[in-house]
RODO-2510 file (C-alpha; in nm, 4 decimals, decimal comma):
residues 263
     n   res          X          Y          Z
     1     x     6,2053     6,9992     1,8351
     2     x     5,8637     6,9187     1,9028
     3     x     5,8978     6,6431     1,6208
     4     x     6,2008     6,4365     1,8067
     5     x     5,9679     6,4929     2,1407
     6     x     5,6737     6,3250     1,9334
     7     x     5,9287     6,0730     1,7745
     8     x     6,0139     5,9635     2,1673
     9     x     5,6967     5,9554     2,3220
    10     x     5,5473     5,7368     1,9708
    11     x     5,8482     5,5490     2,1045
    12     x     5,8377     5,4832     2,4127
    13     x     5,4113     5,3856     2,3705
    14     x     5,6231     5,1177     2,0882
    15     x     5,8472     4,9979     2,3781
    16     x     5,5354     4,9229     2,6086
    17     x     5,3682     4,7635     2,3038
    18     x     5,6334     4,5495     2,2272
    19     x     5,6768     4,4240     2,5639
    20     x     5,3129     4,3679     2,6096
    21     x     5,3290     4,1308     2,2856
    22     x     5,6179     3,9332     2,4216
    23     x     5,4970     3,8837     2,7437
    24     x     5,1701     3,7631     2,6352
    25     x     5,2658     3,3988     2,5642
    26     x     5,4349     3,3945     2,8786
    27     x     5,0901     3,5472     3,0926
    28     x     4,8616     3,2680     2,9248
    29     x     5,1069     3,0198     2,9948
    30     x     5,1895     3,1308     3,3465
    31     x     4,7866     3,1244     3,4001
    32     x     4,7160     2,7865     3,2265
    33     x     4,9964     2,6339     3,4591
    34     x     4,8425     2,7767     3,8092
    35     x     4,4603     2,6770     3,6849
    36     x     4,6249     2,3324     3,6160
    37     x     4,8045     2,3259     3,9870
    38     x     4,4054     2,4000     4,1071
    39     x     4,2157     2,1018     3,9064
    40     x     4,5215     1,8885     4,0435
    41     x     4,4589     2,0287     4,4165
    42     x     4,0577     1,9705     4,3516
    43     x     4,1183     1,6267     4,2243
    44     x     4,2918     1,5441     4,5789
    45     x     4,0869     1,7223     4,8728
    46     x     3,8170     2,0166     4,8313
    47     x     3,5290     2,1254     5,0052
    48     x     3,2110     2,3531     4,8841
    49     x     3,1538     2,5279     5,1984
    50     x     2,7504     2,3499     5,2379
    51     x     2,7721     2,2091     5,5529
    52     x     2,5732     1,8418     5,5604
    53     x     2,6002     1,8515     5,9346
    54     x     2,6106     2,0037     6,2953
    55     x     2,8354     1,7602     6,4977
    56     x     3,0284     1,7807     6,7954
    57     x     3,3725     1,8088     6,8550
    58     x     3,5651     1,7081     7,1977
    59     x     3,9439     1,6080     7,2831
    60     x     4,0593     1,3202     7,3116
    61     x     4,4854     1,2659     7,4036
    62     x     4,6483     1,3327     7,1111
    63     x     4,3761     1,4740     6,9306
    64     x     3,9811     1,5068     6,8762
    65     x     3,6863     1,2714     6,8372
    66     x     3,4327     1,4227     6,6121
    67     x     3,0814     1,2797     6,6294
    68     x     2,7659     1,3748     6,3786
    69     x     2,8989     1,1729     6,1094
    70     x     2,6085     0,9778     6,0150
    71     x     2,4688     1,2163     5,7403
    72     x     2,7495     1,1754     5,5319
    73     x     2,8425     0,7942     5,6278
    74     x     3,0216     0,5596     5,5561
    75     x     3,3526     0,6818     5,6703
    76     x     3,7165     0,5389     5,5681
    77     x     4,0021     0,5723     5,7212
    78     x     4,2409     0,8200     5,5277
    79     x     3,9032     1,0636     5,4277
    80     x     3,8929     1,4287     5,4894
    81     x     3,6422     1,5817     5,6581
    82     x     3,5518     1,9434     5,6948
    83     x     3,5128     2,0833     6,0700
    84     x     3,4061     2,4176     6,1324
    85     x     3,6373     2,4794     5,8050
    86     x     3,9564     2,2786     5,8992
    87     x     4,0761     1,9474     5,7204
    88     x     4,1119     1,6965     5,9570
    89     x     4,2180     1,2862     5,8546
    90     x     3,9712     1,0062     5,9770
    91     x     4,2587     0,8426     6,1876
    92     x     4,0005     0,6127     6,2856
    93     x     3,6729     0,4817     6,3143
    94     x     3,3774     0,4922     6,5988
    95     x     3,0202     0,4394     6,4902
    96     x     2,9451     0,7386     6,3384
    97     x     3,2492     0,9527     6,4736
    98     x     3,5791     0,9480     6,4080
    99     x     3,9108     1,0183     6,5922
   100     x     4,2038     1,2075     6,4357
   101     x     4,4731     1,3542     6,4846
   102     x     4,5145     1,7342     6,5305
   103     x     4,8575     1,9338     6,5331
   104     x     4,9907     2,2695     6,7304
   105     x     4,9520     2,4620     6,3670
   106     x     4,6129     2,3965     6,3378
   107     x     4,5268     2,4476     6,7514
   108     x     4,7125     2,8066     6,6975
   109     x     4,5332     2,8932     6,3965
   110     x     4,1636     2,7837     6,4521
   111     x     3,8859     2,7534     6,6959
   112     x     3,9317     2,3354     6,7483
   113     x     4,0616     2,3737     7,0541
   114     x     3,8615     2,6182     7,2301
   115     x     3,5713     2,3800     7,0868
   116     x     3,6968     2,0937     7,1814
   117     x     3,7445     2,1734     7,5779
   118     x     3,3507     2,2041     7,6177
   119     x     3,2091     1,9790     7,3731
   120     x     3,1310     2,2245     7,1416
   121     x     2,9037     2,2214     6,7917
   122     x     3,0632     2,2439     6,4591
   123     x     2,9920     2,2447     6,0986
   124     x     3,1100     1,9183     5,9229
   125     x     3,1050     1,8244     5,5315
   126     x     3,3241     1,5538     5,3480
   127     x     3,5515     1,6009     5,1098
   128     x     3,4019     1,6661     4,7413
   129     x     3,3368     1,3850     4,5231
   130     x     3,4603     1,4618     4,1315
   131     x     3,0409     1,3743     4,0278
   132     x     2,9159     1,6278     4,3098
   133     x     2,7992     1,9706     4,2078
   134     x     2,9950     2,3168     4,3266
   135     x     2,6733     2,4946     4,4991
   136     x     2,9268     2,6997     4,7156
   137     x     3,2880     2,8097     4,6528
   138     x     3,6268     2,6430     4,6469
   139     x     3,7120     2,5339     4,9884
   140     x     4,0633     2,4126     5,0872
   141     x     3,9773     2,3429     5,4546
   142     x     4,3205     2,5312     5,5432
   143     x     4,2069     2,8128     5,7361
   144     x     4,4154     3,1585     5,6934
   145     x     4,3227     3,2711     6,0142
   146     x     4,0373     3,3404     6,2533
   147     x     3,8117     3,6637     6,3190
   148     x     3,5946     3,7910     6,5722
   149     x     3,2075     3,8480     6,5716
   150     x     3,1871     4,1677     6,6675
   151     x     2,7650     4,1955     6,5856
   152     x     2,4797     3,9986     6,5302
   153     x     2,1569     4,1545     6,3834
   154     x     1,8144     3,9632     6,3356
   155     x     1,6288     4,1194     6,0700
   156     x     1,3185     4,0641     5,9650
   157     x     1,4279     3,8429     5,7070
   158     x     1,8039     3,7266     5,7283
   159     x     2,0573     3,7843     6,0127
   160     x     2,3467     4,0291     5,9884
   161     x     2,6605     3,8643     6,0675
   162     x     2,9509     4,1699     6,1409
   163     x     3,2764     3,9859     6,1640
   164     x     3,6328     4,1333     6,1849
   165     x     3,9611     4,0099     6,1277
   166     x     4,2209     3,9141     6,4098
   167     x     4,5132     3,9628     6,1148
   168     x     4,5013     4,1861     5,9061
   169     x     4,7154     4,0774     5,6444
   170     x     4,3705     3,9253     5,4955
   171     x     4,2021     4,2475     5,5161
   172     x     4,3164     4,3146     5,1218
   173     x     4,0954     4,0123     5,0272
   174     x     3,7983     4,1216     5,1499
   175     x     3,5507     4,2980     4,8656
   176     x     3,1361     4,3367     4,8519
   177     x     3,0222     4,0016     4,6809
   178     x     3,3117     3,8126     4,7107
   179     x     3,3078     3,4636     4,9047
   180     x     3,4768     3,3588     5,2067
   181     x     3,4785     3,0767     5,4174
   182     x     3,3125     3,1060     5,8060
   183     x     3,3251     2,7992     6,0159
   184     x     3,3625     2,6219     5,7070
   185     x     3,0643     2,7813     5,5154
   186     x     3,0634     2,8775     5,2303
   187     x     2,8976     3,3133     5,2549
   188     x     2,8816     3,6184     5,0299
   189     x     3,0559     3,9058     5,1569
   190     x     2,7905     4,2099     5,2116
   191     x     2,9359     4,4785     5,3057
   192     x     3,3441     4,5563     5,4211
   193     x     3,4547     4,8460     5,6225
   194     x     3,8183     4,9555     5,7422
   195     x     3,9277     4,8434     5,3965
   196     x     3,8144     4,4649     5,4528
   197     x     3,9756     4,4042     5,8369
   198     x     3,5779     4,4474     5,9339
   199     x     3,2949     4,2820     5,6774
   200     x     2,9675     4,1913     5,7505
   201     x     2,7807     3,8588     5,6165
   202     x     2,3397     3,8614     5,5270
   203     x     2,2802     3,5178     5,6317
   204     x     1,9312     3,3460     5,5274
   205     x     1,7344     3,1776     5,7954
   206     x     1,8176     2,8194     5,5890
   207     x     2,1689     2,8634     5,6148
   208     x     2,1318     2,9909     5,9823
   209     x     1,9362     2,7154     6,1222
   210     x     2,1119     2,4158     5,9174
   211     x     2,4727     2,5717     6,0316
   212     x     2,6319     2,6584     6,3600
   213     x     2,5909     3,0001     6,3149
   214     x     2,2711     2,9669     6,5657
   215     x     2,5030     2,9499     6,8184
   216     x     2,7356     3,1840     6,7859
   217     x     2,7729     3,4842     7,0294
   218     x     2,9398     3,8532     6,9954
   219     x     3,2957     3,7904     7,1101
   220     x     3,3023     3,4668     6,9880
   221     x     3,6111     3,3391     6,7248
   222     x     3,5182     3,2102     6,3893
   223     x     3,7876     3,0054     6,1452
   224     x     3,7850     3,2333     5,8363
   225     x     3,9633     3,1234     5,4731
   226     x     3,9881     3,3951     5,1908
   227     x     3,8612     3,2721     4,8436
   228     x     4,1614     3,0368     4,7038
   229     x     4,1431     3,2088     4,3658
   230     x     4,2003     3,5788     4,5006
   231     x     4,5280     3,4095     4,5847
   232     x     4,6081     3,2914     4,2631
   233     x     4,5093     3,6047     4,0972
   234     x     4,7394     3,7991     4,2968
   235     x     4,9953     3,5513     4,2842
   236     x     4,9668     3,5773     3,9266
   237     x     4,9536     3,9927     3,8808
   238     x     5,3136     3,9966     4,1121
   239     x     5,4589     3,7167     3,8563
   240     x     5,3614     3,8988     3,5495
   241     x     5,4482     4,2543     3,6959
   242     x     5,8155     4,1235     3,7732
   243     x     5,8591     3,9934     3,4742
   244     x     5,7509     4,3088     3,2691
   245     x     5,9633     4,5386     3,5022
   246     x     6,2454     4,2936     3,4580
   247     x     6,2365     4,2746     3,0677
   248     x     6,2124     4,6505     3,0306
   249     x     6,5343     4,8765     2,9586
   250     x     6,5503     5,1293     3,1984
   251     x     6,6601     5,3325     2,9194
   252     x     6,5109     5,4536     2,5916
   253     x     6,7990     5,5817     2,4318
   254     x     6,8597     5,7166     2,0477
   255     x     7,0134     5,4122     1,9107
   256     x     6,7280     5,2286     2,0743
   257     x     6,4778     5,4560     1,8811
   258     x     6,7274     5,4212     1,5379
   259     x     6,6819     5,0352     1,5668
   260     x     6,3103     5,0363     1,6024
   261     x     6,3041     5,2790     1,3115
   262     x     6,2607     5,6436     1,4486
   263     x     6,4530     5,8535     1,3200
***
């Protein structure tokens, strides 16, 4: 008896095995195929999160007129430009500003408009050049959502930035070290509580004074953006899960165990 138990469990850790071998090929190519989908989106637009500027941001009919351009000049039409964390399309040229358009998605799920009403500041960069370095993190400018600062502490060294989440189906992105993107800066996650829905952010007086982040004010809403590649990671763990599940019998039977050569 307690050899035909040891026969089943011996296979049944086979099984597993077996389906760990043939799913292997398909896991590296699965991965190689998503990293390839990211070089193509960084070839196209990306940001770094290091802001090159504080401009302004006000509206303007159909959309917004962005101004604090000249750091980064000259403009074209058709570039991408990074405010306060959102892509936004030169539309067209003024000086060193630049009109463009902006639509309902991105006035429901950012700060733009709010900012826009009272001439507010915001964080600009352009897009990433394929010869510029990657000080920051990968930056799509498509912000996931915003958040809420809920504290700010000046320490004797660095400012402590408490931040939570307005939806909290980010919340499970949110780990101690891990990047996100503020405003459209690029910061290393502290601290989390409330599993991620509340994190806080150390911020060093360069960053502070060479960002918006002087300005903000408990109660104020921030555009937040989760690192791209948790995404693809878990994008990639529910692929490869499925697929195991999928390819597994649901039942380890004694023919099965006669074919694989228990007897």
């Amino acid at each position: 008896m307690r050899i035909k138990k040891n026969s089943l469990y011996i296979g049944i850790i086979h099984k597993l095995y077996l389906n760990l071998i043939l799913n292997e090929n398909k896991i590296l190519k699965t991965f190689s195929l998503n990293i390839t989908n990211i070089q193509k989106n960084v070839v196209f637009i990306m940001f770094t999160g290091l802001i090159q500027s504080i401009g302004t941001i006000k509206k303007n009919n159909m959309g917004v007129v962005v101004d604090g351009c000249k750091p980064f000049s000259p403009l074209k039409l058709g570039d991408s430009v990074s405010v306060d964390g959102v892509c936004l399309t030169v539309s067209e040229l003024m000086n060193d500003a630049f009109f463009s358009n902006v639509s309902e998605e991105t006035l429901k799920r950012t700060n733009l408009e709010e900012k826009a009403q009272r001439n507010g500041y915001v964080n600009l960069e352009p897009a990433l050049r394929l010869s510029d370095r990657l000080g920051g993190h990968i930056v799509s400018g498509h912000v996931d959502g915003m958040g809420e600062v809920i504290s700010i502490e000046d320490l004797k060294n660095s400012w402590n930035l408490k931040v939570s989440w307005n939806d909290l189906n980010y919340c499970r992105y949110m780990c101690d070290k891990a990047s996100v993107s503020l405003n459209g800066i690029s910061l290393t996650i502290a601290e989390i509580s409330d599993d991620g829905c509340i994190f806080s952010i150390a911020v060093i007086p360069h960053t502070w004074v060479k960002t918006c982040l002087q300005f903000l004010k408990i109660g104020e809403k921030v555009n937040l953006e989760v690192d791209l590649m948790a995404k693809y990671a878990e994008k990639l763990l529910k692929i490869n899960n499925n697929n195991l599940i999928s390819k597994q019998s649901s039942v380890i039977s004694s023919k099965w165990l006669e074919e694989q050569g228990w007897n």
